[in-house]
N, C-alpha and C positions, 0 to 999 in steps of 0.2 A: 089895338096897339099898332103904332106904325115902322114903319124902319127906322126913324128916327127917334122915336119916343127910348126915353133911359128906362133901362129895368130896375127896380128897387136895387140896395143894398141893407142886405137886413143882419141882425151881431144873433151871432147864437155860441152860446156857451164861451161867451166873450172876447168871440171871433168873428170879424167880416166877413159877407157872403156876397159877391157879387153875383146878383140870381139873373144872370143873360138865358139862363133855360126857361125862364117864365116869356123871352120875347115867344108867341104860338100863336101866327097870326090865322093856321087854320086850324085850332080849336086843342083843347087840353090834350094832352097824350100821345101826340101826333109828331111829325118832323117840329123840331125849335131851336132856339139856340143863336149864337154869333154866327155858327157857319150857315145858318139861314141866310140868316138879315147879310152878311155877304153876298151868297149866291142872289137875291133878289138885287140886290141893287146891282152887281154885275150884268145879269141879264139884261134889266131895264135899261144900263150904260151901251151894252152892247145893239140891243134895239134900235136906241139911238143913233148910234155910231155907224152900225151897220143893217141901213133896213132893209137890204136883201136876205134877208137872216131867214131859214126856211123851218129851222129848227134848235136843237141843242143835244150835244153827244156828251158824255162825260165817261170817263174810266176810274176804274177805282179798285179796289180788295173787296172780297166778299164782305167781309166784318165792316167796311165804311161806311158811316152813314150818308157819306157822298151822294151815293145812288139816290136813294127815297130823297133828299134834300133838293137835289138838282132836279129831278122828276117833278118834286112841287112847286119849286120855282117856275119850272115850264109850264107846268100845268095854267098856274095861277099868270100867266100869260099868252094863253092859250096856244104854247107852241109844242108839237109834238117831241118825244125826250129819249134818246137810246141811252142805255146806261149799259155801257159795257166792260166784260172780265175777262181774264185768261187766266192757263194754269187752272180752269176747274172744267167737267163735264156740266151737258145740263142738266143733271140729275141734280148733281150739289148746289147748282146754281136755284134749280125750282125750288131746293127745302132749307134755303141759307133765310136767314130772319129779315135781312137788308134786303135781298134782290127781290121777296114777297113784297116789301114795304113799298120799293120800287112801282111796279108791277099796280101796287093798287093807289098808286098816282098818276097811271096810266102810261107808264114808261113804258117801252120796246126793249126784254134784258137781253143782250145777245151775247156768246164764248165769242170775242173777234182773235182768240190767240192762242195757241197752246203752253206760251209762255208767259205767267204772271207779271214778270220784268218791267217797271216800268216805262224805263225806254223802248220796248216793243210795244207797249200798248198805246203810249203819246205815238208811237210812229200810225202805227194801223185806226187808229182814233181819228189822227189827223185828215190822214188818205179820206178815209170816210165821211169827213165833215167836208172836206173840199168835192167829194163826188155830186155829193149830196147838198150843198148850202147851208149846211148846218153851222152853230158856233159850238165852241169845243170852250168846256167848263175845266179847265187844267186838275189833274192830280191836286189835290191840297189846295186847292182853287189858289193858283196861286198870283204873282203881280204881274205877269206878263201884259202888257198895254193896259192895264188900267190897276194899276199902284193905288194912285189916288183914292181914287170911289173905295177899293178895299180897305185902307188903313185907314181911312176916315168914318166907316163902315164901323172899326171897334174903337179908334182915337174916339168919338161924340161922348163913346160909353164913361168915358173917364169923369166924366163932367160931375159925378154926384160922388165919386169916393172920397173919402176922407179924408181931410190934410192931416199931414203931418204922420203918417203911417211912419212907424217902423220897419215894416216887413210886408211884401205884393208877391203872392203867390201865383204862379201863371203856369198850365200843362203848356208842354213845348210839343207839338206835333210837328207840323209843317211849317211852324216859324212864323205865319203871320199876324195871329191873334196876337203873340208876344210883342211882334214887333208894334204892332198897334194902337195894345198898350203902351209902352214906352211913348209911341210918338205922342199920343194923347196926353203924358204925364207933362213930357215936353211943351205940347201946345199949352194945354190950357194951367200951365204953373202949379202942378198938384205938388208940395212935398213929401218926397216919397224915400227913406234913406237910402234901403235895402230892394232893388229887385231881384227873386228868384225865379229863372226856369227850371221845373223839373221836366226831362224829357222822357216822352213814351215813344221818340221815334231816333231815328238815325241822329246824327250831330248836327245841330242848326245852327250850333253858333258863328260861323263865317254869314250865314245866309242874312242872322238879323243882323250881325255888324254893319252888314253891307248894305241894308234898308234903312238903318240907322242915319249912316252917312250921309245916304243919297236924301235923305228926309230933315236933315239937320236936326236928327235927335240924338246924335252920339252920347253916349253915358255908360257905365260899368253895369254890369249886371251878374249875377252868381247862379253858376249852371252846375245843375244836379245828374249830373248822368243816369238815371234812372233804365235807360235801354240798356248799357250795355251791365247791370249790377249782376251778379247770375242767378239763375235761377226766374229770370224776368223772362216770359214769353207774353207775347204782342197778344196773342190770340186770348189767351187765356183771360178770362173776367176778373173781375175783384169785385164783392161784394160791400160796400160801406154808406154807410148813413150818417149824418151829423145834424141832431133833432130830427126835424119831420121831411128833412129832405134826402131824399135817396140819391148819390153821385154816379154819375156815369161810370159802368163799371168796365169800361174800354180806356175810360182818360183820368178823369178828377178821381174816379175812388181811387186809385194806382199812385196818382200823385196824393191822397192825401194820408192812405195809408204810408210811405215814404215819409212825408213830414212830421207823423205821430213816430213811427220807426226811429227816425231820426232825432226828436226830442229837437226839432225846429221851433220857433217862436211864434207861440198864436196872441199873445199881447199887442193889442193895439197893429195887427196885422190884420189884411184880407187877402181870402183866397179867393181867384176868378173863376168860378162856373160858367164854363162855355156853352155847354149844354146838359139838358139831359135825353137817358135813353131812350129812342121813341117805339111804345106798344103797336102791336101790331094792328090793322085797321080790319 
């Protein structure tokens, strides 16, 4: 499967399943997902753009799948990959699930910070990439100089959901898969009544507004504050299944636990699987 290629959308228990965790382009059980097929076509953009490129740095949380994602991106471009943390020793860092993952993608994991903040580690990340020629893979990979390639990255995906949905469930992380969607619903004319984010991170909703705009996809969207509900910790897993597919239990089981919780609308609605969890190698 290519970066391009659409993931099924398959109905279980009479609810759409966008399966972007089936995109695996190195092999079952492994790194997958939208934030894949991102970071690959980021990197390739950047290759392009900048062939002096010596390598790729990225930062992240322990718990992100960033690290292992990014590591494979490099790899499968044959360019060497630091994936760096703060706020942990390397003790937590050698026995964390992600930084292993990392690690046997052939990444470099390094503490660059005693602070986990991620304004100190975009600053000390950066420093790094410039000593060194490296490109730096943003926190939440996010649209700093190449927007485009990104949201067209999950906009393509849109191409095979269903018209005329009632209800588009989307985990809201870092805000760009959501926004991607939408632009995607935008471009390619999908009717769609209802979009929801539910969020597992800080408040996005300025950030997509404002990708919206700049995208000419402005439209309403219904946001679920799921980060600040109490009792919500980041770290902590959720367990969930829906038939034979097991949700991430860092994002989609969280939001989907939330929308059963909540007595949300699965009729003629789908929820977007971004990814799933990747075993360790």
């Amino acid at each position: 499967m290519t970066a391009h290629d659409l993931t099924p959308v398959q109905e279980i228990a009479g609810m759409y399943f966008k399966r972007d965790d089936l995109y695996a382009p190195f092999g079952a059980g492994g790194v997958n997902g939208g934030k894949l097929r991102q970071c690959m076509l980021l990197v390739e953009a950047a290759l392009g753009r900048e062939p002096g490129t010596k390598g790729v740095i990225t930062y992240c949380s322990l718990h992100s799948p960033q690290g292992p994602i990014t590591a494979a991106a490099a790899r499968h471009y044959g360019l060497p990959c630091v994936v760096a943390y703060g706020g942990a020793n390397e003790m937590s860092v050698a026995t964390g699930s992600m930084p292993r993952l990392a690690m046997s993608y052939g990444a470099s994991v390094q503490v660059i910070a005693k602070s986990g903040r991620h304004n100190v580690l975009k600053q000390r990340a950066e420093a790094l990439a410039e000593a060194r020629g490296l490109f730096v893979v943003q926190y939440g990979i996010n649209l700093d100089d190449y927007g485009e390639v990104l949201l067209s990255a999950v906009a393509e995906q849109v191409q095979n959901i269903p018209d005329g949905l009632d209800d588009l469930y989307i985990t809201c992380g870092s805000g760009i898969t959501a926004s991607g969607v939408i632009v995607g619903i935008e471009r390619y004319g999908k009717a769609v009544k209802n979009i929801h984010l539910i969020s597992t991170a800080y408040d996005r909703r300025e950030k997509v507004r404002a990708t919206l705009q700049r995208y000419g996809a402005e439209r309403p969207f219904q946001y679920h504050d799921l980060f600040h509900t109490p009792g919500f910790v980041y770290e902590k897993q959720q367990k969930m299944r829906v038939g034979g597919v097991k949700l991430h239990p860092q994002y989609e089981a969280k939001s989907m636990k939330y929308l059963v919780d909540h007595g949300l609308n699965t009729h003629n609605a789908l929820f977007w699987i971004v990814g799933a969890e990747p075993r360790e190698r």
